[in-house]
C-alpha positions in Angstrom: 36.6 345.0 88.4 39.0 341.8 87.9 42.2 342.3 87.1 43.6 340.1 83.5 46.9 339.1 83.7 48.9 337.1 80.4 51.7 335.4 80.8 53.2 333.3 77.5 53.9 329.7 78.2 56.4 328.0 76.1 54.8 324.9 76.6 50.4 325.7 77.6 49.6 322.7 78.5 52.5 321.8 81.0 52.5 325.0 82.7 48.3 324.4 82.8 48.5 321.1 84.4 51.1 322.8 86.9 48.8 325.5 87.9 45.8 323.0 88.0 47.6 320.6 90.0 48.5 322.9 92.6 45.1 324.5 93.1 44.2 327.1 90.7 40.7 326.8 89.8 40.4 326.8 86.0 38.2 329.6 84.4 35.4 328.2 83.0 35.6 329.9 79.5 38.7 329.2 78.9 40.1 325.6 79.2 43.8 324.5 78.3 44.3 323.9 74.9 47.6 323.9 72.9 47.3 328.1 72.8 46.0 329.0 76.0 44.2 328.1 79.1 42.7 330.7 81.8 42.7 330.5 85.8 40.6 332.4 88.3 42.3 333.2 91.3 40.5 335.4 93.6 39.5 338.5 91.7 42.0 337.7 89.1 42.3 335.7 85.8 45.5 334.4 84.6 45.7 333.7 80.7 48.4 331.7 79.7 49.4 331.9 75.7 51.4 330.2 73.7 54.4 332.9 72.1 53.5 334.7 69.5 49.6 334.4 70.2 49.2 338.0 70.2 51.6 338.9 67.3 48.1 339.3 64.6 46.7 341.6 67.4 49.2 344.1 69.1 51.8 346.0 66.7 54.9 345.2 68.8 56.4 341.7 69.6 56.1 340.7 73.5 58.6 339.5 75.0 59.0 336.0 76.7 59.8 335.7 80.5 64.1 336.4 80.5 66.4 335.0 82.3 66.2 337.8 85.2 62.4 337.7 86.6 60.7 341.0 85.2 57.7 340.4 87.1 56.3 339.4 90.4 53.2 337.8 91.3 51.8 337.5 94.4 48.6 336.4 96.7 47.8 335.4 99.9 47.2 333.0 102.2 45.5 332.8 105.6 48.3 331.1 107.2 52.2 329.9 106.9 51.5 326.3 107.0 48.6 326.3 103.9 51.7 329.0 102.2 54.2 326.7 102.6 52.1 323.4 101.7 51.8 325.3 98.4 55.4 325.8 98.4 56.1 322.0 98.9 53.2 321.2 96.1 54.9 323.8 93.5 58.5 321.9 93.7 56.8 318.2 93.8 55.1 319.1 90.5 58.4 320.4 88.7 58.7 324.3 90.4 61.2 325.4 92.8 61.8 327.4 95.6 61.7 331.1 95.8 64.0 330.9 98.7 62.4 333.5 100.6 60.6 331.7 104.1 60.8 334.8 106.5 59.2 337.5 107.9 59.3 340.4 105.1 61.1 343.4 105.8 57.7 345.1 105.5 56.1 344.0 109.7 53.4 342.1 109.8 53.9 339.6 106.8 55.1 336.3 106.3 56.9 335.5 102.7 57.4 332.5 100.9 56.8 331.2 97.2 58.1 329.5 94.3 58.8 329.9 91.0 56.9 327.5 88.5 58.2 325.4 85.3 58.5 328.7 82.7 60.0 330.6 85.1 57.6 333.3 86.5 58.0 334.1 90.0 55.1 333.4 92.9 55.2 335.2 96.0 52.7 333.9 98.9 52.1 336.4 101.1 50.6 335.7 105.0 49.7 338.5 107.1 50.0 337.9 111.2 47.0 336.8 112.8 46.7 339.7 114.4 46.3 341.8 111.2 44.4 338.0 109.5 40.8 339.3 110.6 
């Protein structure tokens, strides 16, 4: 089972080249255009739409990302230097910083991440190498 998550993009392309150019491997049947653009990462896909892709589909308007972040994303890495590399890559390509470089208050994990050009938030998580086996 792969887990599907899609996220509306303002501007598809942008936010594609973004997530290309900091690693994500494109999905294969679904390359940027003006209206979307998929990513595989790990067992999950990331779709990004433009708004109001879905509005001929599902009976209720989504919503676009708000102000506030409503949702979290998150994967992880094997170690804090490839973590915050990614970090590093994210702001040079027009992200920013989560802001969070610390041990979590859950033991045994490193947290750091960044928050890309439409706003959605990226958590990189890195377990201690003693739980990294």
């Amino acid at each position: 089972m792969n887990l599907w998550i899609n996220l509306y993009a303002h501007d598809v392309q942008k936010l594609a080249l973004f997530y290309r150019e900091l690693g994500f491997q494109p999905h294969p049947a679904f390359p940027a255009s003006e209206n979307e653009a998929g990513f595989e990462i790990g067992h999950m896909t990331i779709m990004l739409f433009k708004q109001g892709f879905f509005d001929h589909v599902i009976p209720h308007p989504i919503t676009p990302p708000s102000p506030l972040p409503t949702l979290l994303l998150s994967f992880d890495l094997p170690s804090i230097e490839k973590a915050e590399m990614w970090v590093q890559r994210a702001i040079k390509l027009g992200g920013r910083d989560l802001n969070v470089h610390e041990m979590a208050k859950n033991p045994g994990f490193y947290n750091t991440g960044f928050i890309d050009p439409e706003g959605y938030y990226w958590n990189i998580l890195v377990r201690e190498p003693a739980q990294n086996k």
